[in-house]
N, C-alpha and C positions, 0 to 999 in steps of 0.2 A: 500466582502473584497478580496482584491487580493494580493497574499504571493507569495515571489519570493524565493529560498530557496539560501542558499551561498554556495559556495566551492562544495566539493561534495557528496552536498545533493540532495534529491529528492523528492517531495511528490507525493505520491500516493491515490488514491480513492477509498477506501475498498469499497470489492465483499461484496454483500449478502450473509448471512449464512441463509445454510438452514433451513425453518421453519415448516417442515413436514418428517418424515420418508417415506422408500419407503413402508411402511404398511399402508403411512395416519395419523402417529400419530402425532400431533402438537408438538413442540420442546417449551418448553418457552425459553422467552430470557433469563432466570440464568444460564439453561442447555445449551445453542448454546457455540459449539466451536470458540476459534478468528477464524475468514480467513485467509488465510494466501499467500492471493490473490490479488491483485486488480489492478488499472489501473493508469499510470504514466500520472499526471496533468501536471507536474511544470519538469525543471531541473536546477540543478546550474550550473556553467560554469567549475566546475573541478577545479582539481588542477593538478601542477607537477607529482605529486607522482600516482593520483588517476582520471583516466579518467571518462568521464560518457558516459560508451556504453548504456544506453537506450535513447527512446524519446518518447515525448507525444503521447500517447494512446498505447504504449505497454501494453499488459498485464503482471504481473511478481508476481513470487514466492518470498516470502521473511521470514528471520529466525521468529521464533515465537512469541519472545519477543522483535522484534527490533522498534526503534523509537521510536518517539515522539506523540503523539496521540494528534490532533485536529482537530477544525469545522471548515470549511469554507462555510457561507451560509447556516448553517445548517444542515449540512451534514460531515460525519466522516473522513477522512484522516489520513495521516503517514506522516512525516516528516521522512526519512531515509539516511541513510550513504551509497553509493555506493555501500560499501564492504557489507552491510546486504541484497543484493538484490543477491538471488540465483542460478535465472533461468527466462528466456522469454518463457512463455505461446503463441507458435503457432497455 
C-alpha cells in the first residue's frame, strides 16, 4: 500500500523496542515502552505557516503520544504533524 501524507504531515517507521534487559531479562510486549523513535518514510509538501525540515530516512524523536498509528505492509508507522517531531537523531 503506498500513503502519501498531506500538508504537514509525515510518517514515520517505528524503531524496535527493546526486548531484553541489559541483565538478559526478556521484556514482554505489555511491559515494552512506545519508542519514541523511528525513521521518516513519507513527507507532505508543507504548508504556509509550517515547513517540513525533515526527509526520508532521517531518523527523529517525537512527542509520546503523538499521531496517528498505522500498517503499511504489515508493519507499524505514525502519521505525524511537523510540530510533534522534536529532534533529528545524528
Amino acid at each position: 500500500m503506498k500513503v502519501k501524507p498531506l500538508a504537514d504531515r509525515v510518517i514515520v517507521k517505528l524503531g524496535k523496542s527493546e526486548t531484553k534487559t541489559a541483565g538478559g531479562l526478556i521484556i514482554p510486549d505489555t511491559a515494552q515502552e512506545k519508542t519514541q523513535m523511528g525513521t521518516v518514510v513519507e513527507v507532505g509538501p508543507g504548508t504556509e505557516k509550517e515547513k517540513i525540515t525533515v526527509k526520508n530516512g532521517d531518523k527523529v524523536m517525537y512527542d509520546k503520544y503523538a499521531g496517528s498509528q498505522i500498517k503499511i505492509d504489515g508493519e507499524e508507522h505514525l502519521i505525524l504533524k511537523m510540530a510533534d517531531i522534536i529532534a533529528v537523531v545524528e
